[in-house]
VOTI-397603 format. One line per 2 residues: their letters; for each residue x, y, z of N, C-alpha, C, CB. Coordinates in Angstrom, 3 decimals, padded with zeros to 6 digits, m for minus. Glycine has a CB too. Example, Ala and Ser with C-alpha at 12.3 -4.5 7.8 and 13.67 -1.06 7.14 Angstrom:
# VOTI-397603
AS> 013.190:m005.690:007.800:012.300:m004.500:007.800:013.200:m003.300:007.800:011.308:m004.473:009.046 | 012.850:m002.250:007.080:013.670:m001.060:007.140:012.900:000.030:007.870:014.084:m000.598:005.725
//
This chain:
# VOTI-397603
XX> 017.710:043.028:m015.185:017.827:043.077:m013.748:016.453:043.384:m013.172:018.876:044.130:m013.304 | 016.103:042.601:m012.539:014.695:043.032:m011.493:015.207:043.421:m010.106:013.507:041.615:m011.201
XX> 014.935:044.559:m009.829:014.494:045.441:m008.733:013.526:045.266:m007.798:014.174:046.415:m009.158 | 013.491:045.072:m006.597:012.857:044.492:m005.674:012.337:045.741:m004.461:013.860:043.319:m005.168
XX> 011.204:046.485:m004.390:010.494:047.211:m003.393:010.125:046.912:m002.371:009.684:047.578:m003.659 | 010.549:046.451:m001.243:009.686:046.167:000.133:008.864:047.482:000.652:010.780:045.693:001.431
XX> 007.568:047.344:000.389:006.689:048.484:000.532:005.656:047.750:001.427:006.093:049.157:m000.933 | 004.935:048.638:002.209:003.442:047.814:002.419:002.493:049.330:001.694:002.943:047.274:004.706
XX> 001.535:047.867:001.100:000.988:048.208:m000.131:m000.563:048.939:000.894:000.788:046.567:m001.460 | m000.910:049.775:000.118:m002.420:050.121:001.010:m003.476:049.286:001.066:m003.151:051.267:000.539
XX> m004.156:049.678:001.557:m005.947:048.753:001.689:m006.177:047.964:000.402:m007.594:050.014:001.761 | m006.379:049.277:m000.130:m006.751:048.525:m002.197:m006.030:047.988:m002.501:m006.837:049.323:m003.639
XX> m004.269:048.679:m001.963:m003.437:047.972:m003.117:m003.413:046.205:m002.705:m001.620:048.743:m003.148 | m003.708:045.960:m000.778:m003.482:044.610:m000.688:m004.503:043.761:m001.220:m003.265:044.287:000.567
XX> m005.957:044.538:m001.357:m006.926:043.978:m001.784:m006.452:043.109:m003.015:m007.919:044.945:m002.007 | m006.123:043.815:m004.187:m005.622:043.696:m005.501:m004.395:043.000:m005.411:m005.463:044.969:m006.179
XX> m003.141:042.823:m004.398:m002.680:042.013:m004.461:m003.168:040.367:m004.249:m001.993:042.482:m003.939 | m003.895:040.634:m003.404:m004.854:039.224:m003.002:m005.510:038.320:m003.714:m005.841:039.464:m002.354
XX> m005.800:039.201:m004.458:m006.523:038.819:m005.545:m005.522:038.114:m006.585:m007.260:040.056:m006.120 | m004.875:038.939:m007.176:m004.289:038.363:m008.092:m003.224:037.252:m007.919:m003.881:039.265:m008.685
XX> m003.061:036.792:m006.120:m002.538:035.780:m005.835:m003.143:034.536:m005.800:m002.100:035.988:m004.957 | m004.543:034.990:m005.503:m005.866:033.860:m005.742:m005.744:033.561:m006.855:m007.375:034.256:m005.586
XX> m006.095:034.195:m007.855:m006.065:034.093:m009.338:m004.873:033.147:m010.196:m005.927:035.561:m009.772 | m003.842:033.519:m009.680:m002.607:033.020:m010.271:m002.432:031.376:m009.661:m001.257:034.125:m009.802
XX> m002.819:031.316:m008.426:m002.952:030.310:m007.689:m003.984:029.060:m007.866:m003.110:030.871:m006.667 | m005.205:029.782:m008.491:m006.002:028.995:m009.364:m005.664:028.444:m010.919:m007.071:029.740:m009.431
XX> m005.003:029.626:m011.360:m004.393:028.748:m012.439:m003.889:027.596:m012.166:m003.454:029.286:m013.047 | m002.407:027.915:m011.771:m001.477:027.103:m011.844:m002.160:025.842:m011.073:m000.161:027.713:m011.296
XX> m002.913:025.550:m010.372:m004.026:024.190:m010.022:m004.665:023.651:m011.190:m005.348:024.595:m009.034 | m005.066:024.564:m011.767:m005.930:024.369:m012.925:m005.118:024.026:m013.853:m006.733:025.458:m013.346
XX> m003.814:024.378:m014.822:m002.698:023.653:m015.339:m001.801:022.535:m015.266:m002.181:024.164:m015.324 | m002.027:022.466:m013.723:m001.464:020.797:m013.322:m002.354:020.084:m012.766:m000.289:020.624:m012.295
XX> m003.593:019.938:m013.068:m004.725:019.255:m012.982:m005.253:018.772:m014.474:m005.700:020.138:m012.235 | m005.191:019.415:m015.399:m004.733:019.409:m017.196:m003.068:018.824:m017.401:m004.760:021.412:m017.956
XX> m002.572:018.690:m016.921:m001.402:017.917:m017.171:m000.946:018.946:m017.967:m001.494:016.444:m017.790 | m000.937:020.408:m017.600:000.054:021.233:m019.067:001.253:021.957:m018.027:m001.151:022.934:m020.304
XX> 001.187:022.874:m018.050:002.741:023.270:m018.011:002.922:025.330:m017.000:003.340:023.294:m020.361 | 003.716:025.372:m016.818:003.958:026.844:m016.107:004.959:027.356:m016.887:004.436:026.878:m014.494
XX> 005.136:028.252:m017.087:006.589:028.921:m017.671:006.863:029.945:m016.760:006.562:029.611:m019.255 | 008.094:030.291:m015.812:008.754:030.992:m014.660:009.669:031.681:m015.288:009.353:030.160:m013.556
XX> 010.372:032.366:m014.825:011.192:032.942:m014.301:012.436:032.699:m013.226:010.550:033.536:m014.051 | 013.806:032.099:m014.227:014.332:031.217:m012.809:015.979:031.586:m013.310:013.788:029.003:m012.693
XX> 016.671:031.683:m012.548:017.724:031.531:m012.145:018.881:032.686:m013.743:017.827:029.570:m011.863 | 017.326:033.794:m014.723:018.008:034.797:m015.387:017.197:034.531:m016.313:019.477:034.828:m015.633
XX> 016.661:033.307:m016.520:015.912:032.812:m017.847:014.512:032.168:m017.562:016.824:031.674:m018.632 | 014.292:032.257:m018.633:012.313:031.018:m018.447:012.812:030.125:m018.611:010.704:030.931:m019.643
XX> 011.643:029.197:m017.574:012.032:027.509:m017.428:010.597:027.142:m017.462:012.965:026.863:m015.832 | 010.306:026.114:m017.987:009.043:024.951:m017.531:008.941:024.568:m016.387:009.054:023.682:m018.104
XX> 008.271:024.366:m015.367:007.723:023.451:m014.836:006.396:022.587:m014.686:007.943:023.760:m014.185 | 006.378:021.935:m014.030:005.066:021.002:m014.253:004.798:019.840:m013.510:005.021:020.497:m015.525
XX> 003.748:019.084:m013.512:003.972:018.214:m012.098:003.915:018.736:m010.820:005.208:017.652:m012.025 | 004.994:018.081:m009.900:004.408:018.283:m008.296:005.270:020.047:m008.460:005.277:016.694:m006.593
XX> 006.460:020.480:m009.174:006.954:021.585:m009.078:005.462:022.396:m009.152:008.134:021.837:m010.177 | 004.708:022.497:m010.062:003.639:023.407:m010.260:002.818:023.183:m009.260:002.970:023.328:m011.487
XX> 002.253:022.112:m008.326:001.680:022.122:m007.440:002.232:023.146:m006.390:001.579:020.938:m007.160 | 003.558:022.833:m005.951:004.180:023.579:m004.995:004.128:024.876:m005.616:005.554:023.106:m004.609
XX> 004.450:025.597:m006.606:004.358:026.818:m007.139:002.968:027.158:m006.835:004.735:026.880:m008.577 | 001.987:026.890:m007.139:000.654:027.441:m006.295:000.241:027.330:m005.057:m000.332:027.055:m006.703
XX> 000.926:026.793:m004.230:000.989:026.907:m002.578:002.030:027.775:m002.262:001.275:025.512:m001.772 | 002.767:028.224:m002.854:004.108:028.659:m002.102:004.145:030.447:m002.271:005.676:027.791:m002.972
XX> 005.022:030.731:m001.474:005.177:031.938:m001.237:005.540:032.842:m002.856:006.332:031.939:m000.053 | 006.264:031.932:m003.702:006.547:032.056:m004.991:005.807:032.561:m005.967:006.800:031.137:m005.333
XX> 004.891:031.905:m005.877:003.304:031.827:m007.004:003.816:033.017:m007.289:001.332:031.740:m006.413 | 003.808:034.726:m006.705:003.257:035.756:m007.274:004.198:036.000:m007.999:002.789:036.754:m006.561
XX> 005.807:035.068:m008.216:006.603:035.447:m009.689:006.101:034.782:m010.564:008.089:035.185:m009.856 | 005.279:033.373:m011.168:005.181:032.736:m011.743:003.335:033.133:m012.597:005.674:031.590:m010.900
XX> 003.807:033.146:m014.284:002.790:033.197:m015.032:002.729:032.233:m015.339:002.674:033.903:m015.865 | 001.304:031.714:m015.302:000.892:030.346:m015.724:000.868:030.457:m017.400:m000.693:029.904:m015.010
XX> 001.136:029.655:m018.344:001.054:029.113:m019.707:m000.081:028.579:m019.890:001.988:028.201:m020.050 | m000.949:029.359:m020.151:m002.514:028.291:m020.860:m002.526:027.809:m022.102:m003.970:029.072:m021.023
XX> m004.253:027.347:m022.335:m003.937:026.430:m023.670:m003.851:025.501:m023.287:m002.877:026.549:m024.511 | m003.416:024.336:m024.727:m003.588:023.410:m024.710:m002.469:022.674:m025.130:m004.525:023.312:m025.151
XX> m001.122:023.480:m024.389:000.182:023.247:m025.386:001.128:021.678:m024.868:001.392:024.905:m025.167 | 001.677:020.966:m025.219:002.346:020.424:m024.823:003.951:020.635:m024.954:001.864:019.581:m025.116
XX> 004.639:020.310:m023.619:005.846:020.614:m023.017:006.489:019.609:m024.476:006.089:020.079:m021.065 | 007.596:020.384:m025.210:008.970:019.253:m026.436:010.175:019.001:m025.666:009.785:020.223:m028.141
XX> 010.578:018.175:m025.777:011.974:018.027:m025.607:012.698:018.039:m026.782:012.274:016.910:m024.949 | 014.392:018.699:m027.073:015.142:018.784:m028.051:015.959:017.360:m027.701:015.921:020.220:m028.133
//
């Protein structure tokens, strides 16, 4: 279960949030510009996305749930 805080964060803390929204936001550009892949957090479980989903995941209000997957891995299908 994830737990959800609506806080406003201080000076530093927004600084440091900012940041690490930049950051995460550069990835995930940088992963679907490499044609590789995101792994989320979705609906209880991890999911892939990739393509225009990962584009929108680094514009969107979202990004700051989503860890980008680096490397050089390619997405299998079963």
């Amino acid at each position: 279960m994830m737990t959800t805080i609506e806080a406003t964060p201080s000076r530093d803390g927004q600084v440091a949030l900012d940041s690490l929204q930049n950051a995460v936001t550069n990835t995930l550009e940088r992963e679907r510009l490499l044609g590789q892949y995101a792994v989320i957090w979705q609906d209880g479980k991890p999911a892939f996305i990739g393509g225009a989903e990962l584009q929108q995941a680094g514009q969107g209000s979202k990004a700051k749930h989503f860890s980008a997957a680096g490397g050089n891995r390619t997405k299998t299908s079963k």
